[in-house]
N, C-alpha and C positions, 0 to 999 in steps of 0.2 A: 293180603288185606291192605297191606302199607301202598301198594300199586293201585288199588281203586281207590282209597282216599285221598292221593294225591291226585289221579284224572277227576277227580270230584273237586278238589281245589283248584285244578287247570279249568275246568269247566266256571264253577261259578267266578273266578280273576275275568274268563272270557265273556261272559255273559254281564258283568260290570263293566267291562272296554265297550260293550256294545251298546248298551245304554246309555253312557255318557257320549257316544259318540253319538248316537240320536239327539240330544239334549238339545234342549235350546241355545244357542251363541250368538251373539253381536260379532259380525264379521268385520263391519265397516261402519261410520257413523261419521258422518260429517256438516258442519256447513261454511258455508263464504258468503261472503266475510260475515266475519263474529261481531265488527263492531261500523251500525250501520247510520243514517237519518231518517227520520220519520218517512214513509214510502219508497224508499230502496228496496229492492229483491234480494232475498236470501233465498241462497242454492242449496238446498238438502240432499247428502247421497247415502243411501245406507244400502247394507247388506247383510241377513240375519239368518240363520238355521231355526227355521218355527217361523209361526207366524207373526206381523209385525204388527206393532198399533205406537201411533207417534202422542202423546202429551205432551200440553203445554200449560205452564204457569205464568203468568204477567204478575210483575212484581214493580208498580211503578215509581217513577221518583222525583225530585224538583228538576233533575237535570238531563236525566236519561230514564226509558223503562227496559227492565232486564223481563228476559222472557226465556225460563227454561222449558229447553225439551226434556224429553226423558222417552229415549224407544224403548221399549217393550217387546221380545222376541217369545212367544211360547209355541211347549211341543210336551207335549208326555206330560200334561197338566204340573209342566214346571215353567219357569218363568225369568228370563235375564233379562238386565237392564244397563241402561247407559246415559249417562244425562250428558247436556251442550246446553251452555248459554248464549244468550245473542242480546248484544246491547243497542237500546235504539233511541238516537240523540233525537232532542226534540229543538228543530229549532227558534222556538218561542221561548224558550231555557233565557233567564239572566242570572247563570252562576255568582255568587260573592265569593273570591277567595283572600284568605286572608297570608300576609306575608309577613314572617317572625322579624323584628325589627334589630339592628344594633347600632349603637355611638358611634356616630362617625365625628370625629372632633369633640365639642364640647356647643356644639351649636344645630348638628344635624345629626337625622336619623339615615338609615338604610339598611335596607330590605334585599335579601335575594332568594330563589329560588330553582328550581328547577323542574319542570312538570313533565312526567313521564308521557310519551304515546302511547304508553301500554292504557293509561287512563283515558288520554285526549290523542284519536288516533285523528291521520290527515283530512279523514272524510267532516271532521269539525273544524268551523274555520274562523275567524274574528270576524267580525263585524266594526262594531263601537268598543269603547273601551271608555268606562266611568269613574270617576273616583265617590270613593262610600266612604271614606275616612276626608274630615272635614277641612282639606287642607291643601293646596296645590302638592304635585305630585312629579318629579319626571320619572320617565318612566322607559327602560330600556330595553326592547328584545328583539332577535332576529335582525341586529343590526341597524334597527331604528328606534329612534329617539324621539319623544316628545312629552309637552306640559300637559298633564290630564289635570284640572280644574273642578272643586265640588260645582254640582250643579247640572242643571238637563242637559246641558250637550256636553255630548262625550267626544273622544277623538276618534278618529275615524283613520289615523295614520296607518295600523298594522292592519286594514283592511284585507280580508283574502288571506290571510298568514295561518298557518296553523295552529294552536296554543300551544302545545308543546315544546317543549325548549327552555331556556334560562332567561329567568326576567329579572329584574334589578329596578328597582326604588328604591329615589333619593327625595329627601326632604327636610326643611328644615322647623328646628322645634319651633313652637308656636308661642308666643308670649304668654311666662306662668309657669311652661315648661321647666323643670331643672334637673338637670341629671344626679342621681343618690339622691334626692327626695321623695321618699314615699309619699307625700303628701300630694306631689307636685310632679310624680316622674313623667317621661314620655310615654307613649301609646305602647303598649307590647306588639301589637301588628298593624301592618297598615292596609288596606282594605281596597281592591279594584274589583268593577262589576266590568262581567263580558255579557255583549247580546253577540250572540252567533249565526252564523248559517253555516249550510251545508253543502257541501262541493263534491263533485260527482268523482266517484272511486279513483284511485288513481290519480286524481287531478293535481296541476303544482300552482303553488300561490302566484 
């Protein structure tokens, strides 16, 4: 008796291996690049056990729209899944970002930063460069230097550049300003607008 109910447990162990081996899986799932400009191609490659069906959600935003996949493989009315984002710069975007400021001296302020590619990848690129905080500005990154000015015209210096990298603002306080005065402190950040475009994969500034 103890010998047919364990070929009876061998049986139904094998008859689970075999069903899950039918099951649905997501073999492969890919795309390139993840991080795109408005009308670039993205290359999708999947490969799934069951049948496929690809979704997608547009989730847009001031600066970019994120747009998740999500494949779908089913087989034996069961269902697996796998999601991919793909980011797509728009270049009409005039991001404001803002730069946490500190004393330099007793006279001036400065700002640094550093802006990840994983955020700002190559395929986004400078255009102009604005000051939104009321106040001349210099402004340093990618090894060049210049005055950004409030006011419509922007500098046009890191034209072609990537954002990404370390940027540095210097400026000095404003009349009124005083440092340790609540009343009267300086600006906690200081404030540049980028208009961008976009540059073909791969491409170097």
């Amino acid at each position: 008796m103890n010998s047919i109910v364990h070929c009876r447990r061998f049986a139904n162990v094998a008859l689970l291996l075999l069903l899950a081996a039918c099951g649905p899986k997501i073999v492969e799932f890919n795309a390139a690049p993840r991080r795109v400009c408005a009308g670039d191609t993205v290359r999708m490659t999947f490969k799934t056990r069951g049948k496929p069906h690809l979704l997608a959600v547009r989730h847009g935003g001031a600066v970019a729209d994120t747009t998740s996949y999500i494949l779908v493989a089913e087989a034996r009315g069961k269902r697996a899944y796998s999601p991919m984002d793909v980011v797509t710069f728009s270049p009409a975007a005039r991001p404001v970002l803002a730069f946490d400021t500190d004393l330099l001296g007793q006279d001036s302020l400065m700002a640094r930063d550093t802006l990840s590619a994983e955020t700002w990848p190559d395929v986004v690129r400078l255009d102009e460069i604005f000051a939104e905080s009321e106040r001349p500005m210099v402004v340093r990154h990618g090894g060049k230097e210049d005055t950004v000015t409030p006011g419509e015209e922007g500098s046009a210096a890191w034209q072609g550049m990537p954002v990404s990298g370390g940027w540095e603002i210097h400026t000095r306080l404003s009349p009124g300003e005083v440092p340790g005065d609540p009343q009267h402190a300086p600006p906690l950040h200081l404030y540049l607008k980028f208009s961008l475009t976009c540059a073909a994969t791969g491409a170097q500034p």
